[in-house]
C-alpha positions as a printed Julia matrix, in Angstrom:
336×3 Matrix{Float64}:
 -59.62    1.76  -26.26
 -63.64    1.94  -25.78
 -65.05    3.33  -23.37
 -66.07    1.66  -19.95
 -68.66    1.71  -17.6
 -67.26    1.53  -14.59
 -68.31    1.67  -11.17
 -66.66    2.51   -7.88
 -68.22    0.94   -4.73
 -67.55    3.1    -1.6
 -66.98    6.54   -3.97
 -67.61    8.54   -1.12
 -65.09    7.81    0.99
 -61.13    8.45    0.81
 -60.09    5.32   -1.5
 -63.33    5.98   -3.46
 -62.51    9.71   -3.96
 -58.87    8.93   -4.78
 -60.03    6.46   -7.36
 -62.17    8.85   -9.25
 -59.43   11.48   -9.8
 -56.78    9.0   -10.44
 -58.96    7.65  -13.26
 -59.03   10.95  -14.58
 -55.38   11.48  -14.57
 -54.34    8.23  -16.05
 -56.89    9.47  -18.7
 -58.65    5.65  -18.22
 -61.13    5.31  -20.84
 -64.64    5.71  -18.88
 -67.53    5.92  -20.92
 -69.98    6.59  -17.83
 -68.99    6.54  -14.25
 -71.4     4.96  -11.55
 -70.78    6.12   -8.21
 -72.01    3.84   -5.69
 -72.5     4.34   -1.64
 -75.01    3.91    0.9
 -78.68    5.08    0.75
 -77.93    8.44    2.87
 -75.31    9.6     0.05
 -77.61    8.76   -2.74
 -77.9    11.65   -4.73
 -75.18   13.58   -4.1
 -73.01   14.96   -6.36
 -69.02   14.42   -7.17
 -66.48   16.52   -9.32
 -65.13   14.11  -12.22
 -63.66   15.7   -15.44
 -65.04   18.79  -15.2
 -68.26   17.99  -14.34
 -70.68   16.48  -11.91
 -71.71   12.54  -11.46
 -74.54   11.87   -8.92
 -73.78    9.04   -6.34
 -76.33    5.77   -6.77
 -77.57    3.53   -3.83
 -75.14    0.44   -3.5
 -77.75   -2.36   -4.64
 -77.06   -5.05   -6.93
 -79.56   -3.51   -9.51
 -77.27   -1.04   -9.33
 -74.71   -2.95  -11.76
 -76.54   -3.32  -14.66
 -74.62   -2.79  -17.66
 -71.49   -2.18  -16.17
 -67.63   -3.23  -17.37
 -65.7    -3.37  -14.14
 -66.03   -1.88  -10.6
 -63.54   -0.74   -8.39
 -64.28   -1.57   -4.92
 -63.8     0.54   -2.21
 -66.4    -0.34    0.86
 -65.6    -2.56    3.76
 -65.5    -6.8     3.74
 -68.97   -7.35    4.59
 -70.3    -4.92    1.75
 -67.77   -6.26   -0.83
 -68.65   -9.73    0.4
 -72.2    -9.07   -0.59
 -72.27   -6.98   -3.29
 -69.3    -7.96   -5.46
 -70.8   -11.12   -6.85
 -73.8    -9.87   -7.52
 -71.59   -7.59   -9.98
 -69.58  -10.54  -11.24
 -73.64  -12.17  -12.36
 -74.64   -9.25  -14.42
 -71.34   -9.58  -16.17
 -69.18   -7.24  -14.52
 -65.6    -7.73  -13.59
 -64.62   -6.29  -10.25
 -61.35   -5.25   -8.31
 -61.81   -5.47   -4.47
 -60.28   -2.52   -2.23
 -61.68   -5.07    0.74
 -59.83   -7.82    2.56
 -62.72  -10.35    1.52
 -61.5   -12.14   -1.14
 -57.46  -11.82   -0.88
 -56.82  -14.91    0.23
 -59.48  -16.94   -1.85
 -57.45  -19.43   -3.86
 -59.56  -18.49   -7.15
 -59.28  -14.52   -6.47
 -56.43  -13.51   -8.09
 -53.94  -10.54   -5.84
 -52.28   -8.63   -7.63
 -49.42   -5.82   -7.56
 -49.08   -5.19  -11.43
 -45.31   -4.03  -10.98
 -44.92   -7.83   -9.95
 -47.39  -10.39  -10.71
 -49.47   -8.92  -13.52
 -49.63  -11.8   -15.35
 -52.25  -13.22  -12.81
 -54.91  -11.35  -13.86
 -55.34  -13.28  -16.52
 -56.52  -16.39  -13.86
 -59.67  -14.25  -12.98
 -63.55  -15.18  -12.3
 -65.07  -12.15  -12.3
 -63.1   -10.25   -8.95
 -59.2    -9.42   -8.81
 -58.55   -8.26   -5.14
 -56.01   -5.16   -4.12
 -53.54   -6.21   -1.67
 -53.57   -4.21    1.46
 -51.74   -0.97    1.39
 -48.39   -2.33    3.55
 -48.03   -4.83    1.33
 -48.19   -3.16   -2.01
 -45.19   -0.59   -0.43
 -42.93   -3.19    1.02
 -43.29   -5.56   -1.91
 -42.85   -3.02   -4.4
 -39.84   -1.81   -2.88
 -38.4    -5.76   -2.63
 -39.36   -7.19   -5.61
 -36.41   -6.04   -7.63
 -34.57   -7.18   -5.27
 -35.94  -10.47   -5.06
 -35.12  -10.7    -8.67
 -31.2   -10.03   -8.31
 -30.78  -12.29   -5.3
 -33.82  -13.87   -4.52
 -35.65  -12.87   -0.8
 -35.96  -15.54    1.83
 -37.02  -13.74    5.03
 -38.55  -10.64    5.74
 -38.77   -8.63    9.07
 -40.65   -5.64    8.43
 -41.85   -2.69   10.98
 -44.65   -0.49    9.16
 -45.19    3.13   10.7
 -48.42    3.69    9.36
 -50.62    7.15    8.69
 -53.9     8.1     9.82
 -55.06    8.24    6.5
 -55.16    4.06    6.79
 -58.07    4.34    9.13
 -59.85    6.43    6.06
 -61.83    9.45    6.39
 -62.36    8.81   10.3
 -58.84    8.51   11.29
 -58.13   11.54    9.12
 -60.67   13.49   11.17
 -60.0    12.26   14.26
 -56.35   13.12   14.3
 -57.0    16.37   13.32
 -59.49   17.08   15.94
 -57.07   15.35   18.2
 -53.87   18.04   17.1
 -56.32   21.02   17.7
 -56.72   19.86   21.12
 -53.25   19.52   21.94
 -52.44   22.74   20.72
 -54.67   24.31   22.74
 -53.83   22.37   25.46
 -57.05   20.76   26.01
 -57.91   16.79   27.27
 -58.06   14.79   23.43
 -60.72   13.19   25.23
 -62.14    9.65   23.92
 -60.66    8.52   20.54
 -62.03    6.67   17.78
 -61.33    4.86   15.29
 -58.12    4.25   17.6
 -58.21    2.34   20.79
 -55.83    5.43   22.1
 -54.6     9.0    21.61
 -52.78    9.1    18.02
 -51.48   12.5    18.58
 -48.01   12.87   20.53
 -48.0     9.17   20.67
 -47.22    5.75   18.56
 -49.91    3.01   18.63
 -48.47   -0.64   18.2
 -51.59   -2.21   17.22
 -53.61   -2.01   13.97
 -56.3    -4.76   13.94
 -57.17   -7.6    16.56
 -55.06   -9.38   17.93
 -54.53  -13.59   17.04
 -53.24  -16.22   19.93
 -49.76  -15.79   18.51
 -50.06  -12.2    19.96
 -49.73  -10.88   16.03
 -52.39   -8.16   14.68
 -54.35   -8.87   11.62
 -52.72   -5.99    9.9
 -49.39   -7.89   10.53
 -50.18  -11.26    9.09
 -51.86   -9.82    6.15
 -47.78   -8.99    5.03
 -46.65  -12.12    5.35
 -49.67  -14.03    3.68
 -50.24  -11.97    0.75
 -46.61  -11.64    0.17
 -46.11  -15.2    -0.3
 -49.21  -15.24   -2.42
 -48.26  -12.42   -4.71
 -45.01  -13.41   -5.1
 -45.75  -16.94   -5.8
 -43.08  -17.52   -2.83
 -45.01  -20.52   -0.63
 -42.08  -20.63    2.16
 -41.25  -16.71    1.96
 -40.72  -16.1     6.35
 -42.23  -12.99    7.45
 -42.31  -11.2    10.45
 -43.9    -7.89   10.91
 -44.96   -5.36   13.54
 -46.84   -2.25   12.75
 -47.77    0.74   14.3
 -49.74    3.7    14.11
 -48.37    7.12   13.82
 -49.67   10.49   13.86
 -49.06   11.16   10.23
 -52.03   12.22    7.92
 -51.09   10.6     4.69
 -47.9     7.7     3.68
 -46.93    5.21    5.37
 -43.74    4.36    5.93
 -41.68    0.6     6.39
 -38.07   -0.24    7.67
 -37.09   -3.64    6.23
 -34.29   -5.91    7.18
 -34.47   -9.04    4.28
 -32.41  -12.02    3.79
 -31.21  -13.44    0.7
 -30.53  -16.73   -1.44
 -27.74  -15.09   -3.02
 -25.17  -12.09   -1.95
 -26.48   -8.71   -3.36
 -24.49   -5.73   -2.16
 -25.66   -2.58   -1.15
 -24.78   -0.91   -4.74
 -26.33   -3.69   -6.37
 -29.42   -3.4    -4.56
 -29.4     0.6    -5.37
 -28.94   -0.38   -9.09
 -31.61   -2.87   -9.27
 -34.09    0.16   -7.11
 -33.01    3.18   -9.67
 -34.5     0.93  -12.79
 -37.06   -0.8   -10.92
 -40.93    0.35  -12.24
 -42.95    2.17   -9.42
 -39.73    2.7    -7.84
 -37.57    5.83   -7.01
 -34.44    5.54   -5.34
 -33.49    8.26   -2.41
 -30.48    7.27   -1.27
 -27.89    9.79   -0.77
 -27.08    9.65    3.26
 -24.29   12.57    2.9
 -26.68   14.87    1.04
 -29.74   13.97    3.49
 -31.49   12.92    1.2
 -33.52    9.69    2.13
 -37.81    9.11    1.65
 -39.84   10.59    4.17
 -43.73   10.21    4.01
 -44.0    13.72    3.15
 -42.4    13.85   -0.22
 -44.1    10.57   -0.46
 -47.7    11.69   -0.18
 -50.21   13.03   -3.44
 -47.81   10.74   -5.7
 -47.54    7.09   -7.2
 -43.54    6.59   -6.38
 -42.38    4.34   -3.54
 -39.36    5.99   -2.29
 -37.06    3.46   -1.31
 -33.52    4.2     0.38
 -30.96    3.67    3.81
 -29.58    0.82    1.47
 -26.81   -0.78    3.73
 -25.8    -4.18    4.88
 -27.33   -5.82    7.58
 -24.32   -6.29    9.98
 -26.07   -8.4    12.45
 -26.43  -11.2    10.21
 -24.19  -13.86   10.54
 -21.18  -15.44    8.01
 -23.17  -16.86    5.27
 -26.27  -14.98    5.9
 -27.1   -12.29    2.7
 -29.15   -9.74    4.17
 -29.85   -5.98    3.63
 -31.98   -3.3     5.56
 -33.58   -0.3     3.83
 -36.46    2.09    4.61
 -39.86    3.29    2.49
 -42.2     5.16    1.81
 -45.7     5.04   -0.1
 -48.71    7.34   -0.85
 -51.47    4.58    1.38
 -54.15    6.36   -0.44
 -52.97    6.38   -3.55
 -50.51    3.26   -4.9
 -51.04    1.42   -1.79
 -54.6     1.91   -2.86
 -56.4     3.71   -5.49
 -53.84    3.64   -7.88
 -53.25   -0.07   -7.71
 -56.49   -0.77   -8.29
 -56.77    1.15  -11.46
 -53.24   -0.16  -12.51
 -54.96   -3.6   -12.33
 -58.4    -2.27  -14.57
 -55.95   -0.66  -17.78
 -54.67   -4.54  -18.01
 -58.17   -5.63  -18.32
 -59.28   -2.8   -21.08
């Protein structure tokens, strides 16, 4: 393949970071690498194969002659900036929120709906992080029995908030050991460690969270599934890295609990834990620094009533990575 110029917008932060050394791993063909960030980080320096790349201003000058950018900044700067990179011939994949929804933006989860980046316009968008871990994990089941309704209850990690919510729970664990007052908090509207936060986002007048509607909404889109239900809760945990999702789904068709394992074990992305007797089920430890979502607790739902197909099962996913980084690069190999 020939080499790429390709910029990351935000490659100071965690995503950004996590971008640049998953592009070396996957060996992605870059043929110059343009870190972008704001004017304060301009000029500093970042490891990448071995060497050292020097972090550019984030201006639209800035995208001359590049292939494809992989966005990693907040709505408002990917909002401004990423079609002023699609005008000097660019195409870009958005980390942000901005453009998910847009009915020309293409969102993809290359495990599922690859094909769709074909539709494109100059910006592909990365589904949020929750998303990309439940979806992955239900997709091959959706293809054995088909999924009707979701209820979903994500147990997210710091690491979600970024860099600041990485920090912050850290400083907030050194207090508690010490057995000194946390304090204020921020990015969190309370205390993360020694407690369970059941809000991520504002709130809408339904009394949802915008974190929670973005599983629903971009599920259906993704999935091409227009009347998929979904009903979600999530919650903030005092875990650095991986979040993690327990899943109850419904069902067009009956799919037993071994068939659901089968359809897991050969499913890309996918690596089923599932051995109850042995222990042996994901946690977001063995799920963290990896590309795997670690899907298992496989069993019937035995609430649901005659005639209702449903299963339950639990996940985990590097946030950082897969529900992240990695996705985005997934999406930039189809395109070279």
């Amino acid at each position: 393949m020939a080499g790429k110029v390709v910029a990351i917008l935000g490659a100071t932060g965690v995503v950004g970071r996590q971008m640049m050394d998953v592009l070396e791993e996957r060996d992605f063909p870059v043929e110059r690498l343009v870190p972008l960030a704001s004017a304060r980080s301009a000029g500093k320096k970042l490891p990448f194969r071995g060497g050292e790349v020097e972090v550019v201003e984030a201006t639209p000058e800035a995208f001359e002659g590049v292939d494809i950018v992989l966005g990693a900044a907040g709505d408002a700067q990917a909002r401004e900036l990423m079609p002023e990179a699609v005008a000097r011939g660019a195409v870009c994949v958005d980390n942000s929120h901005a453009f998910r929804l847009d009915a020309d933006v293409p969102l993809v989860i290359p495990e599922i709906n690859a094909s769709d980046i074909a539709t494109h316009k100059g910006i592909i968008s990365n589904p949020n992080c929750a998303t990309i871990i439940g979806l992955v994990a239900l997709w091959p089941l959706h293809q054995v029995a088909g999924m009707q309704r979701v209820v979903v209850s994500t147990y997210q990690a710091a690491s979600g908030a970024g860099k600041p919510g990485l920090d912050e729970l850290v400083r907030e664990l050194g207090c508690v050991v010490a057995g000194e007052d946390v304090g204020e908090t921020s990015p969190f509207a309370y205390q993360l460690a020694n407690n369970l936060i059941p809000q991520i986002g504002g709130f809408d007048a339904d009394a949802y969270t915008s974190e929670e509607v973005k599983f629903g909404n971009e599920g259906r889109k993704i999935c091409h599934l227009p009347d998929l239900r979904v009903s979600c809760t999530c919650v903030r945990v005092p875990v650095m890295r991986s979040h993690s999702e327990s899943i109850t789904v419904e069902f067009d068709r009956p799919i037993s609990p071994d068939e659901a394992r089968a359809a897991l074990a050969s499913a890309p992305g996918v690596k089923l834990v599932d051995d109850p007797a042995a222990l042996a089920y994901p946690m977001p430890l063995d799920a963290a620094d990896q590309d795997l979502i670690l899907v298992g607790r496989v069993r019937r739902d035995l609430s649901a009533p005659e005639g209702v197909h449903a299963l339950s099962l639990w996940c985990c996913g590097d946030q950082v990575r897969k529900g992240a980084a990695t996705n985005a690069v997934q999406i930039a190999e189809h395109l070279v």
